[in-house]
N, CA, C and O atoms as a Tripos MOL2 file, in Angstrom:
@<TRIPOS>MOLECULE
protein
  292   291    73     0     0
PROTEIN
NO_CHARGES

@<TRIPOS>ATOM
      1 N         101.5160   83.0100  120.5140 N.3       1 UNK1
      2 CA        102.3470   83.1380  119.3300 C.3       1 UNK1
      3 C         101.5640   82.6210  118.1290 C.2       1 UNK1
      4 O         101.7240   81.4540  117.7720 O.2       1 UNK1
      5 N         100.7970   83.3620  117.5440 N.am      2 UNK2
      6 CA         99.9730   83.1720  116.6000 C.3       2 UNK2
      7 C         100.3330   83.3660  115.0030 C.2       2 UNK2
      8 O         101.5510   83.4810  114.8680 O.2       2 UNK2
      9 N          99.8190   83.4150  114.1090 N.am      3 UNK3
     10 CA        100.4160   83.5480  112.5760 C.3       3 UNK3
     11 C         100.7570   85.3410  113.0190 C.2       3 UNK3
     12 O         101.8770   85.8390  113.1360 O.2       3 UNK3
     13 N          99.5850   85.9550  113.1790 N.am      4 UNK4
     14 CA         99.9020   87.5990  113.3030 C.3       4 UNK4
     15 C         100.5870   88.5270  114.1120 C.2       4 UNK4
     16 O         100.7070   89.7520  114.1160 O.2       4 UNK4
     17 N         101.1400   87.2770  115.0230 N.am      5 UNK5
     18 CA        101.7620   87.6760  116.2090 C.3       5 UNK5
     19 C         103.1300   88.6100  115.8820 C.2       5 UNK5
     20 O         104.1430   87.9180  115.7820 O.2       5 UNK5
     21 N         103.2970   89.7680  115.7360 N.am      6 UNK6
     22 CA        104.3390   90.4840  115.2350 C.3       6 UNK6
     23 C         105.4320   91.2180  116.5150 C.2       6 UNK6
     24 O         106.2240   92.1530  116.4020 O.2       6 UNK6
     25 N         105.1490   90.5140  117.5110 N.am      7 UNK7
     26 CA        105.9790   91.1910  118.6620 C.3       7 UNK7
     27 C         107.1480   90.6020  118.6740 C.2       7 UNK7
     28 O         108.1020   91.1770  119.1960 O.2       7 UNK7
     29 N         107.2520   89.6420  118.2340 N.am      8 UNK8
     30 CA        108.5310   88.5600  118.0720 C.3       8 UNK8
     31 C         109.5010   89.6720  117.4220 C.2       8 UNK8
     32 O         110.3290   90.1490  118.1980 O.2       8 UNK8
     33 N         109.5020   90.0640  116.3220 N.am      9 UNK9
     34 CA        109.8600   90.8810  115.1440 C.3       9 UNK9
     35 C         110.4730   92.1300  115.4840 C.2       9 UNK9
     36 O         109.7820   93.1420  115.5970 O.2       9 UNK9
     37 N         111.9150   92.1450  115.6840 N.am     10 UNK10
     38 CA        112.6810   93.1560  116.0940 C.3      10 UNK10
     39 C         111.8070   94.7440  114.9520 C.2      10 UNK10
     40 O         111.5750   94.7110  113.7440 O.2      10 UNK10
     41 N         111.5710   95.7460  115.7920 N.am     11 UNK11
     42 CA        111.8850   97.2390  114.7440 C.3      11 UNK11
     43 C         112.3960   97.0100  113.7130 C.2      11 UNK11
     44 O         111.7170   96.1680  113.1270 O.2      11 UNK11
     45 N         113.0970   97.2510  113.2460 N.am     12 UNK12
     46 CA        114.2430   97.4490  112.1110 C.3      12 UNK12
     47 C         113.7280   96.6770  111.3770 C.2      12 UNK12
     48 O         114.0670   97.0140  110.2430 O.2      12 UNK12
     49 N         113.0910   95.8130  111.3340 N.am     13 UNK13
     50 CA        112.8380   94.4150  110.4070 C.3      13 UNK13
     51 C         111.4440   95.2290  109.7360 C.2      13 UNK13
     52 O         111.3070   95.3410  108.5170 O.2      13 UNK13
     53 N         110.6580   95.6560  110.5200 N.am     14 UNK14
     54 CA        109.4680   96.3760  110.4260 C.3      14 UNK14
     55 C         109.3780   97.2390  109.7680 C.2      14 UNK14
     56 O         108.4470   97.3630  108.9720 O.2      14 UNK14
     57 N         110.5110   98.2560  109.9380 N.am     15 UNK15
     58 CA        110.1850   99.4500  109.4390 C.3      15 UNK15
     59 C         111.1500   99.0880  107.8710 C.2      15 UNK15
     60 O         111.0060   99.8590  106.9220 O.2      15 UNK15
     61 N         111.9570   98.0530  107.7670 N.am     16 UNK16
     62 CA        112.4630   97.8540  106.3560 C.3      16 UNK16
     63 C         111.7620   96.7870  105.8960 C.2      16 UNK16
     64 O         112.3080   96.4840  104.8350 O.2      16 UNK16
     65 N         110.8360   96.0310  106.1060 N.am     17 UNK17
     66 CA        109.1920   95.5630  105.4920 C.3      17 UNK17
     67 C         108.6770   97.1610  105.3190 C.2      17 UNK17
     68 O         109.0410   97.7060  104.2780 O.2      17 UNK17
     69 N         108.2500   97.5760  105.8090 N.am     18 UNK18
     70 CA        107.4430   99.0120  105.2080 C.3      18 UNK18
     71 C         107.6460   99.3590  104.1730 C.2      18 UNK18
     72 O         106.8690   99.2710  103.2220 O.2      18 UNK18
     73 N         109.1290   99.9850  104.1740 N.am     19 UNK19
     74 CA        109.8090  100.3810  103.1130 C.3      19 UNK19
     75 C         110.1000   99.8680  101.7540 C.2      19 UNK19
     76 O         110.2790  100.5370  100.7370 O.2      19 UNK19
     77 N         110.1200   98.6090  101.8850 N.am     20 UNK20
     78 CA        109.9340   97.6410  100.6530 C.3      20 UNK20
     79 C         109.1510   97.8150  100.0330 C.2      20 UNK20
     80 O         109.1910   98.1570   98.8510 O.2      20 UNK20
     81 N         107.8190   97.5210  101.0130 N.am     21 UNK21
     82 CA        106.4290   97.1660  100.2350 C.3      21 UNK21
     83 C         105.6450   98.7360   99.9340 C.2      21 UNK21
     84 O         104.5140   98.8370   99.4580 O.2      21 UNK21
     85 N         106.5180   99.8890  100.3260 N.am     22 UNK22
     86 CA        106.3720  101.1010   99.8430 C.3      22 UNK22
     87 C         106.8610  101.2800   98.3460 C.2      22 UNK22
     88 O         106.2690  101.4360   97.2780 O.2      22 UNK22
     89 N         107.6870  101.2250   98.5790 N.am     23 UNK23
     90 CA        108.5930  101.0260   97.1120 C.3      23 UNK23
     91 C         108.2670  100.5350   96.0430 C.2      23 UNK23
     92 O         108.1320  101.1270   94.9730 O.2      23 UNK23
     93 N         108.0980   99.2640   96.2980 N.am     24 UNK24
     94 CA        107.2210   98.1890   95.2140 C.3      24 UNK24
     95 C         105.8660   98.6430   95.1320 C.2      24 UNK24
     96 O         105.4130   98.1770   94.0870 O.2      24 UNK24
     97 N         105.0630   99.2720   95.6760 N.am     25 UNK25
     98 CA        103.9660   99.8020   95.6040 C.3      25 UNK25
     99 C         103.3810  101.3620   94.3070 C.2      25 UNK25
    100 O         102.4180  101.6730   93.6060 O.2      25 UNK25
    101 N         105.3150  102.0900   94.8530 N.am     26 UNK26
    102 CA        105.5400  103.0900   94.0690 C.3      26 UNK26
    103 C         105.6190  102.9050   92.5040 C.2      26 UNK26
    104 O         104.9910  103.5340   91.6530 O.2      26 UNK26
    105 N         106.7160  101.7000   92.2910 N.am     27 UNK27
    106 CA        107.2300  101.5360   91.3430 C.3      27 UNK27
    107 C         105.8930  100.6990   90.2550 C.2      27 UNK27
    108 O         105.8130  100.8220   89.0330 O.2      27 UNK27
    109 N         104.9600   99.8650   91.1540 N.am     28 UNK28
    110 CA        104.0330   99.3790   90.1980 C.3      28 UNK28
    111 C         103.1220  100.5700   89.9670 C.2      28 UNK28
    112 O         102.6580  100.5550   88.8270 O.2      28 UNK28
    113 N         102.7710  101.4840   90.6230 N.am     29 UNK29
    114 CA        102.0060  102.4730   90.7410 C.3      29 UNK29
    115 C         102.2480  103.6520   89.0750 C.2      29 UNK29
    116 O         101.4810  104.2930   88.3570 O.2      29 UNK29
    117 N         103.6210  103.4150   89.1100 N.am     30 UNK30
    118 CA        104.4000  104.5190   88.3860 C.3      30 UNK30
    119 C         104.1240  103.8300   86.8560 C.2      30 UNK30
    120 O         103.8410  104.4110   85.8080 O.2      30 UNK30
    121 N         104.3340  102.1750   87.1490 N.am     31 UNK31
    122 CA        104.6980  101.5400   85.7080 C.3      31 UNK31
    123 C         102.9660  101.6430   85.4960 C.2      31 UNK31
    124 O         102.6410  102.3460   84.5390 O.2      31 UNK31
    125 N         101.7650  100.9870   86.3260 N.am     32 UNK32
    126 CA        100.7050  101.1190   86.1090 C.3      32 UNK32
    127 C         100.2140  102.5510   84.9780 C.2      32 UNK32
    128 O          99.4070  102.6560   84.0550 O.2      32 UNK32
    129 N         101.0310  103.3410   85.5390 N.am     33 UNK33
    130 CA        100.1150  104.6370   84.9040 C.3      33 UNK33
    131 C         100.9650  105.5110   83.5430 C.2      33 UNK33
    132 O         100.5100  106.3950   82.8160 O.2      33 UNK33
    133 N         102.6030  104.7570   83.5450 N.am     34 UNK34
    134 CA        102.7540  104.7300   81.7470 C.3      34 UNK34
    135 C         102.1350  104.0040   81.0100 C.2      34 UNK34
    136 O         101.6750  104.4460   79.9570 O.2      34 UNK34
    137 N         102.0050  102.9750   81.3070 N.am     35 UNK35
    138 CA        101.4540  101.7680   80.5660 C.3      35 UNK35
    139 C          99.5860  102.6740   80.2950 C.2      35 UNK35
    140 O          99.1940  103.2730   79.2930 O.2      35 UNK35
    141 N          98.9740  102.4640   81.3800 N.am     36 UNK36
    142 CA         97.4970  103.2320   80.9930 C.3      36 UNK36
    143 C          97.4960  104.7490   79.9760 C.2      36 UNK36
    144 O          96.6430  105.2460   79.2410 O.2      36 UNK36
    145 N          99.0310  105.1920   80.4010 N.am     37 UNK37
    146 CA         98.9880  106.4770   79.6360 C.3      37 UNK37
    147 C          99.1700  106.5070   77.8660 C.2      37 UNK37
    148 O          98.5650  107.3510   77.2050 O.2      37 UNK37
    149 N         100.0780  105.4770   77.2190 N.am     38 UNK38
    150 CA        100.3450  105.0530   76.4070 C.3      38 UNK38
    151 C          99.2880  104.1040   75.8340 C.2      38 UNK38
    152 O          99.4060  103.9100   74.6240 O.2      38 UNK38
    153 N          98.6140  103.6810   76.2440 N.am     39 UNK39
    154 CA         96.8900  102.6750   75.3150 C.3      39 UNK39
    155 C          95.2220  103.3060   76.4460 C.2      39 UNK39
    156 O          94.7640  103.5210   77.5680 O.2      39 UNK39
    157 N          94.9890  103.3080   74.9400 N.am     40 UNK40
    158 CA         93.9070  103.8200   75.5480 C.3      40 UNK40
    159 C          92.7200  103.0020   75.4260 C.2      40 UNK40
    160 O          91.5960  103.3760   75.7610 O.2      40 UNK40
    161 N          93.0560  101.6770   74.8500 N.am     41 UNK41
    162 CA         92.3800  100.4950   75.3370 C.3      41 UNK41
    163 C          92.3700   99.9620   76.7540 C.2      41 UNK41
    164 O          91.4960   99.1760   77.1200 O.2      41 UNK41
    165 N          93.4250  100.4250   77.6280 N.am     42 UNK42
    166 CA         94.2110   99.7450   78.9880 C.3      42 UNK42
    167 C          94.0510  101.2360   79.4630 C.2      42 UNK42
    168 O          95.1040  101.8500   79.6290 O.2      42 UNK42
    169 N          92.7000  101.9930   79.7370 N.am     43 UNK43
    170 CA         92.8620  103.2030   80.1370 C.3      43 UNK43
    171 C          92.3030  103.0300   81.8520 C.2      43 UNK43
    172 O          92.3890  103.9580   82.6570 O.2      43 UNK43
    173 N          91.7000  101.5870   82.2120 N.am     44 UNK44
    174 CA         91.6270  101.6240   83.5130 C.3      44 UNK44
    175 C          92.6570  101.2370   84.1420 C.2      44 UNK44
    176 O          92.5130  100.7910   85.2800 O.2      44 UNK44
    177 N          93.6010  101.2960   83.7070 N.am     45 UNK45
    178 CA         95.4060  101.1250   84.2240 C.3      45 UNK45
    179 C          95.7960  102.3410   84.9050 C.2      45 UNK45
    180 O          96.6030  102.5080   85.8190 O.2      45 UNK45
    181 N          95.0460  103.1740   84.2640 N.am     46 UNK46
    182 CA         95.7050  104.7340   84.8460 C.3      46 UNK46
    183 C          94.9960  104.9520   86.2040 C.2      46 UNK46
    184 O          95.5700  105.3500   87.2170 O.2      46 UNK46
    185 N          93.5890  104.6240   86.1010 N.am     47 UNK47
    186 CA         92.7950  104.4020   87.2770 C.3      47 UNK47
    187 C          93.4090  103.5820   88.3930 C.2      47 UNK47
    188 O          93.1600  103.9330   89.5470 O.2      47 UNK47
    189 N          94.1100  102.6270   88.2020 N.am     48 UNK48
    190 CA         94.4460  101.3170   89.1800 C.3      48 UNK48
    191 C          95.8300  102.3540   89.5890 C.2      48 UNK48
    192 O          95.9180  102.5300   90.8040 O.2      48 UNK48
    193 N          96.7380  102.9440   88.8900 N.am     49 UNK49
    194 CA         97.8580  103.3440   88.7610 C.3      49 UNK49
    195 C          97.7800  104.6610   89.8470 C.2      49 UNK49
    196 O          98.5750  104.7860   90.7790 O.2      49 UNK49
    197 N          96.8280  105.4870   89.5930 N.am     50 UNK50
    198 CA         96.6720  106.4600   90.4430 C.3      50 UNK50
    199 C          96.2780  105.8290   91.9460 C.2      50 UNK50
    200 O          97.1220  105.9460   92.8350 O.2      50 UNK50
    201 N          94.9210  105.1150   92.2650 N.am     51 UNK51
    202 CA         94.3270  104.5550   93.6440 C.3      51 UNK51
    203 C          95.8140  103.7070   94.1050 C.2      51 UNK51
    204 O          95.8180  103.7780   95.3330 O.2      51 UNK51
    205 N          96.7560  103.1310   93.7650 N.am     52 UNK52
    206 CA         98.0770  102.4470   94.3760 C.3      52 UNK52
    207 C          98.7830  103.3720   94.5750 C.2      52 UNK52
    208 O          99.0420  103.2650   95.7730 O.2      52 UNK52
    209 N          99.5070  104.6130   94.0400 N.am     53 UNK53
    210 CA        100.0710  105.7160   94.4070 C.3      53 UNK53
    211 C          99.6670  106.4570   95.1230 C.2      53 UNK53
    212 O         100.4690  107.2470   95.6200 O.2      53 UNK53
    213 N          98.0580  106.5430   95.5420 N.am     54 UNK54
    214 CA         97.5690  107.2500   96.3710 C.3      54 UNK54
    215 C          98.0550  106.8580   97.8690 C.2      54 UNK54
    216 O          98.5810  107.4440   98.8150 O.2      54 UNK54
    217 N          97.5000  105.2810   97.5130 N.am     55 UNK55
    218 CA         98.0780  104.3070   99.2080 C.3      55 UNK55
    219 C          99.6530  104.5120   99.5140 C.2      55 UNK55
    220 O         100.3720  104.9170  100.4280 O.2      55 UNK55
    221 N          99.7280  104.1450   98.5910 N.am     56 UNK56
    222 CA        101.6780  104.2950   98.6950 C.3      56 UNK56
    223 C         101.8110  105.5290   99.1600 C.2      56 UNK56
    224 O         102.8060  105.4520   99.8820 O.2      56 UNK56
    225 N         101.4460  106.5550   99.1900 N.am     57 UNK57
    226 CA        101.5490  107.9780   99.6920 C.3      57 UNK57
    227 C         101.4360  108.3170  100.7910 C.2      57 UNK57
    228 O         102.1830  109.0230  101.4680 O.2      57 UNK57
    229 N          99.7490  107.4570  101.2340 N.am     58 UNK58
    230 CA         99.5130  107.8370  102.5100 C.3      58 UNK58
    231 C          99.9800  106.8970  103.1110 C.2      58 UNK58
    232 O          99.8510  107.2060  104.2950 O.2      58 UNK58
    233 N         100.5860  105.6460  103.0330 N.am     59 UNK59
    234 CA        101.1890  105.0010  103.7350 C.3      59 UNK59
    235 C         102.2370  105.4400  104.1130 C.2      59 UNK59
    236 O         102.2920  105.8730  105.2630 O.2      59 UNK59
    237 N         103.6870  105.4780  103.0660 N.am     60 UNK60
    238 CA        104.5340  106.2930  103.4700 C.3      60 UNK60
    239 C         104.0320  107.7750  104.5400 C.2      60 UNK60
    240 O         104.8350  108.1040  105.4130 O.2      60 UNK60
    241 N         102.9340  108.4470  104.4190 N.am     61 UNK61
    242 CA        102.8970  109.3450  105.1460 C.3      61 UNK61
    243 C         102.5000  108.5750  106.8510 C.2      61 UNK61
    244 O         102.7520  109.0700  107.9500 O.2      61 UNK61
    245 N         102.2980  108.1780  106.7620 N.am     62 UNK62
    246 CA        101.3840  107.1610  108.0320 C.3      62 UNK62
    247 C         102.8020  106.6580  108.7110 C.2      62 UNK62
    248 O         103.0390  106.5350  109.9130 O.2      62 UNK62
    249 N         103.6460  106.4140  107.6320 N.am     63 UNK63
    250 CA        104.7390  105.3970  108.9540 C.3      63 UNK63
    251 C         105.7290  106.7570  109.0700 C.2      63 UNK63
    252 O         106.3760  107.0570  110.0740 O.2      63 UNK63
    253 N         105.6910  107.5090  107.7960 N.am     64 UNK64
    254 CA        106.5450  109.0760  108.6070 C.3      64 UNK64
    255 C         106.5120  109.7950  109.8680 C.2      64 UNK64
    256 O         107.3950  110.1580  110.6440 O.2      64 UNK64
    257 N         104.7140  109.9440  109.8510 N.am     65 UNK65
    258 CA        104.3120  110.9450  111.1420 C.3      65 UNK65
    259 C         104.5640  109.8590  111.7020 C.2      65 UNK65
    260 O         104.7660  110.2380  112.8560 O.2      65 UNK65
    261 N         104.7390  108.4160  111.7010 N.am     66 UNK66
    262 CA        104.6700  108.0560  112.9440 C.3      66 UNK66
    263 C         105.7430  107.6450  114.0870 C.2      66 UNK66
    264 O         105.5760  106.8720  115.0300 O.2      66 UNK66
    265 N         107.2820  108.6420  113.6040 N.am     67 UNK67
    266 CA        108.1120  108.5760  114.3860 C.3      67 UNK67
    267 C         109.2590  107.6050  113.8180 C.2      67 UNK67
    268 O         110.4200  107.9870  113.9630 O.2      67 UNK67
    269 N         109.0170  106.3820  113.1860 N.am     68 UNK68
    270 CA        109.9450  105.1580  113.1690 C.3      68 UNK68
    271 C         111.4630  105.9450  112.5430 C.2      68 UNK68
    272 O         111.5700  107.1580  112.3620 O.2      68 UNK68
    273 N         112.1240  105.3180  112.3830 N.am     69 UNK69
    274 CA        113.6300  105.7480  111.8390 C.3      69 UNK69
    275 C         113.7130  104.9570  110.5170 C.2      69 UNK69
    276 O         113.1580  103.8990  110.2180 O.2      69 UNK69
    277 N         114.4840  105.6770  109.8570 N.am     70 UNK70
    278 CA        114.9560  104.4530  108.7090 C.3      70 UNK70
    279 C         114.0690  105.1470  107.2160 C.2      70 UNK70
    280 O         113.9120  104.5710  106.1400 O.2      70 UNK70
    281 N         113.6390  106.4050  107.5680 N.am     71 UNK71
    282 CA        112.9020  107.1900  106.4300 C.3      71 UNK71
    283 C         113.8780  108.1330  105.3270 C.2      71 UNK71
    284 O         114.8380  108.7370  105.8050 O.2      71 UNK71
    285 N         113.6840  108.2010  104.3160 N.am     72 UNK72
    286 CA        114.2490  108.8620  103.2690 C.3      72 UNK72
    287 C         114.1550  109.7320  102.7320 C.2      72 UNK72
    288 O         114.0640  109.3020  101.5820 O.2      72 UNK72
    289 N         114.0790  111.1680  102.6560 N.am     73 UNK73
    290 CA        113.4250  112.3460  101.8070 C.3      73 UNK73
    291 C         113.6610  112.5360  100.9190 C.2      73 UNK73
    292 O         113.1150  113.4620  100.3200 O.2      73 UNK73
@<TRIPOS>BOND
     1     1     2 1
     2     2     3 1
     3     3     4 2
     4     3     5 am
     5     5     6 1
     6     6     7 1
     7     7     8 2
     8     7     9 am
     9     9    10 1
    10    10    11 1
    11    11    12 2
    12    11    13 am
    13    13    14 1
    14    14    15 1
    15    15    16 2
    16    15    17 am
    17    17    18 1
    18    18    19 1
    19    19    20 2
    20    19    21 am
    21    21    22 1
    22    22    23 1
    23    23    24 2
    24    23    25 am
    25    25    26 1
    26    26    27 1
    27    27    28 2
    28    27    29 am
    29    29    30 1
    30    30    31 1
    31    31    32 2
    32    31    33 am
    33    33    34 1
    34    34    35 1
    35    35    36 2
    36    35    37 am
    37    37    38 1
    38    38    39 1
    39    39    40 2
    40    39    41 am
    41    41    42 1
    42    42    43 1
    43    43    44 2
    44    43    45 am
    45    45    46 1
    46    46    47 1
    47    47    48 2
    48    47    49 am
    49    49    50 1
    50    50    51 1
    51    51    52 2
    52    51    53 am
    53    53    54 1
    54    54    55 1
    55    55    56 2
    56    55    57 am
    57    57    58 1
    58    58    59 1
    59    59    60 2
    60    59    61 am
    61    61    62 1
    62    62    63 1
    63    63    64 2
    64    63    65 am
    65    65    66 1
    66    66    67 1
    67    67    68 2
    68    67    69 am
    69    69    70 1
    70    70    71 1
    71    71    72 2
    72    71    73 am
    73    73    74 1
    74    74    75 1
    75    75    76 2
    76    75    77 am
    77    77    78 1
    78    78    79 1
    79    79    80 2
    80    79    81 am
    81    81    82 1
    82    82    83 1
    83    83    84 2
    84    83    85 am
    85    85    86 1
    86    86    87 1
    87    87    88 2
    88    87    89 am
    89    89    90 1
    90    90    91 1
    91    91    92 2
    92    91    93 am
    93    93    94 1
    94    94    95 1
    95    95    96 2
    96    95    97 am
    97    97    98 1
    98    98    99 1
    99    99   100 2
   100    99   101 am
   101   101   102 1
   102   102   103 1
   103   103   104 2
   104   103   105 am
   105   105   106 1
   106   106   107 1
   107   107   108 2
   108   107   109 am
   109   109   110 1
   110   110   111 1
   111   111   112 2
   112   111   113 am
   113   113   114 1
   114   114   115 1
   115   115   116 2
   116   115   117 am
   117   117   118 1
   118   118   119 1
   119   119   120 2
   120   119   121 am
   121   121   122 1
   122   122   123 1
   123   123   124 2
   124   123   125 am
   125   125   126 1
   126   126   127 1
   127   127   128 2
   128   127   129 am
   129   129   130 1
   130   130   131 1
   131   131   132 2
   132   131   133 am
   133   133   134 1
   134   134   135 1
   135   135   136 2
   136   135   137 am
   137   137   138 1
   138   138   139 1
   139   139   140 2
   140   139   141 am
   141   141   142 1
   142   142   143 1
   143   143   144 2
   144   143   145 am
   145   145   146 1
   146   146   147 1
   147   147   148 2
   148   147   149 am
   149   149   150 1
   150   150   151 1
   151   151   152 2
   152   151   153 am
   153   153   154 1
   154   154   155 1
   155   155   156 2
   156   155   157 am
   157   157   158 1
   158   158   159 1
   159   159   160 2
   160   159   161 am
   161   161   162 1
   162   162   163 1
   163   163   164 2
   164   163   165 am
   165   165   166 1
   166   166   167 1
   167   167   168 2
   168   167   169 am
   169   169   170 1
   170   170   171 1
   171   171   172 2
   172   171   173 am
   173   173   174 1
   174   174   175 1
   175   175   176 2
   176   175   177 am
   177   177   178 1
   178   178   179 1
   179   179   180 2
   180   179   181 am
   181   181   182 1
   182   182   183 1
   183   183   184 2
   184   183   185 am
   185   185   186 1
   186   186   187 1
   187   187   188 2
   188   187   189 am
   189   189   190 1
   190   190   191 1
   191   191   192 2
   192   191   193 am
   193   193   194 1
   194   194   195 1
   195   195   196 2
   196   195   197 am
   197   197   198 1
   198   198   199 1
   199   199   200 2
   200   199   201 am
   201   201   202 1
   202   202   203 1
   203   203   204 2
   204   203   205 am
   205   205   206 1
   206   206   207 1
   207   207   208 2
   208   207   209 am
   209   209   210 1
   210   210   211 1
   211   211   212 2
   212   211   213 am
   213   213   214 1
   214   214   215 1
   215   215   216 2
   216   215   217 am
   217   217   218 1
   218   218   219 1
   219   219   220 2
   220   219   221 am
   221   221   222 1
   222   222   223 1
   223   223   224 2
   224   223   225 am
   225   225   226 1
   226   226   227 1
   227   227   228 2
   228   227   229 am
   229   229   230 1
   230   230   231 1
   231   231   232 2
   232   231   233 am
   233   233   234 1
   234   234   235 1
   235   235   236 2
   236   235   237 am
   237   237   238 1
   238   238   239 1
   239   239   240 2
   240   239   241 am
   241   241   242 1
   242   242   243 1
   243   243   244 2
   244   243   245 am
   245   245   246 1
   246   246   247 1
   247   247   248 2
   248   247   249 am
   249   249   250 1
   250   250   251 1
   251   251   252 2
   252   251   253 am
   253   253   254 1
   254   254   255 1
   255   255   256 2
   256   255   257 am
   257   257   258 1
   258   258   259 1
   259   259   260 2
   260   259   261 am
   261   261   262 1
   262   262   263 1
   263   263   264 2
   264   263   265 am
   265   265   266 1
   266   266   267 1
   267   267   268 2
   268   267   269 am
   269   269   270 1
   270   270   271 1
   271   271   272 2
   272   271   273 am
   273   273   274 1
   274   274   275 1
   275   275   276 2
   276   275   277 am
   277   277   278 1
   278   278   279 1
   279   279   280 2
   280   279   281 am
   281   281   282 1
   282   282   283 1
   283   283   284 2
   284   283   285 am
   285   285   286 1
   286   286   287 1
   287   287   288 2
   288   287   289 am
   289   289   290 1
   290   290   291 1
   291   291   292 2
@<TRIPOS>SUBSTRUCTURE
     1 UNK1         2 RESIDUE 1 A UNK
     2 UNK2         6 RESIDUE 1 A UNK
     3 UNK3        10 RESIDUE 1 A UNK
     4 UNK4        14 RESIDUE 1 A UNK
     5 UNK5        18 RESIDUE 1 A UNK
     6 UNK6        22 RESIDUE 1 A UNK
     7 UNK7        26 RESIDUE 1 A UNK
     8 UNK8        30 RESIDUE 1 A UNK
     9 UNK9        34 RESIDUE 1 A UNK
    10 UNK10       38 RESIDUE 1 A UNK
    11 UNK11       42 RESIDUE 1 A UNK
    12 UNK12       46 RESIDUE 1 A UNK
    13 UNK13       50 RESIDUE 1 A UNK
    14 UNK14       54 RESIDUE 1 A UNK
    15 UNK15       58 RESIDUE 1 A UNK
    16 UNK16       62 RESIDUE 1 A UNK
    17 UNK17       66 RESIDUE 1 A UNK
    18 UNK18       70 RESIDUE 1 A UNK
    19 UNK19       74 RESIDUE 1 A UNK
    20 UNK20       78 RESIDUE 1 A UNK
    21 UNK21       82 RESIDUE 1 A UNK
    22 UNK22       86 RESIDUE 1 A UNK
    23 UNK23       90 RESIDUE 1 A UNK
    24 UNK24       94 RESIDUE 1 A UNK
    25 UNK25       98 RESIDUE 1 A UNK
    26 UNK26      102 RESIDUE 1 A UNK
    27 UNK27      106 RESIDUE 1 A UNK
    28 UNK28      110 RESIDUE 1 A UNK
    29 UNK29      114 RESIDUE 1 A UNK
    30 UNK30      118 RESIDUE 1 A UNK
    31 UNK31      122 RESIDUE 1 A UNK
    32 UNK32      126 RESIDUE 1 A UNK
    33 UNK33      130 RESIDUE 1 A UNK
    34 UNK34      134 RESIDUE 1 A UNK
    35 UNK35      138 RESIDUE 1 A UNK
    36 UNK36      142 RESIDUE 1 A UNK
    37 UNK37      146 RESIDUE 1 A UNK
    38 UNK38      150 RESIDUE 1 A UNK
    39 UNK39      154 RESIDUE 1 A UNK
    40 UNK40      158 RESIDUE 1 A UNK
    41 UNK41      162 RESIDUE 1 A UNK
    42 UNK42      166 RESIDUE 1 A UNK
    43 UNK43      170 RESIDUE 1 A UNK
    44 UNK44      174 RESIDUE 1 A UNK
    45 UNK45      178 RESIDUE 1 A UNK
    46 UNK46      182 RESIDUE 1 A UNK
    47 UNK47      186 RESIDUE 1 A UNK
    48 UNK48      190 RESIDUE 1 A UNK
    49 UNK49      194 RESIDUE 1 A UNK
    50 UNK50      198 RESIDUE 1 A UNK
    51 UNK51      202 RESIDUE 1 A UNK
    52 UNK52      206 RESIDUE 1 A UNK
    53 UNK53      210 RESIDUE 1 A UNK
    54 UNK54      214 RESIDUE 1 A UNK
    55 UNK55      218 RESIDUE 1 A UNK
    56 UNK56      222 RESIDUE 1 A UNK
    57 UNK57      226 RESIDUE 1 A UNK
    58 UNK58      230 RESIDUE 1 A UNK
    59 UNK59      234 RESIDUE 1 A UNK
    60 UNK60      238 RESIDUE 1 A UNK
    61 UNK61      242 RESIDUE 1 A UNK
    62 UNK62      246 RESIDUE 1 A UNK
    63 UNK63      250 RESIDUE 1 A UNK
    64 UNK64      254 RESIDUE 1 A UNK
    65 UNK65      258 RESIDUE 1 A UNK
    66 UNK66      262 RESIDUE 1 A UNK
    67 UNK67      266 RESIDUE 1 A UNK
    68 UNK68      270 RESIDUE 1 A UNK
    69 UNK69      274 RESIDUE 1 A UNK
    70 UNK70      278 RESIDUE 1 A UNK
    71 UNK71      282 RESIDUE 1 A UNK
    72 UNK72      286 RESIDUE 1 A UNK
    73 UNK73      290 RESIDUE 1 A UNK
């Protein structure tokens, strides 16, 4: 039973950690790339804004294909 030990950790708990940190991923992703879009002093915002929406994407795609329940379309 170690710090990483995640077997303890019912499903459900798991797959709504995912979903969270999907979300919050989206939403900074989204604010990242008005904010870069609007100054073009802060234009590597749009850069940071896109590479986090990218993850957020394929993550969400990663825990989709991968069967769990608790997904949203």
């Amino acid at each position: 039973m170690g710090i990483g030990d995640s077997s303890k950790i019912p499903p459900e708990r798991n797959v709504l950690t995912m979903n969270t940190l999907l979300i919050i991923a989206g939403v900074v992703a989204i604010v990242l790339l008005l904010v870069g879009g609007f100054s073009q002093a802060l234009n590597w915002l749009l850069w940071v804004g896109v590479i986090l929406l990218v993850i957020a994407a394929i993550g969400w795609l990663l825990s989709f294909m991968s069967g769990r329940r608790g997904h949203t379309v």
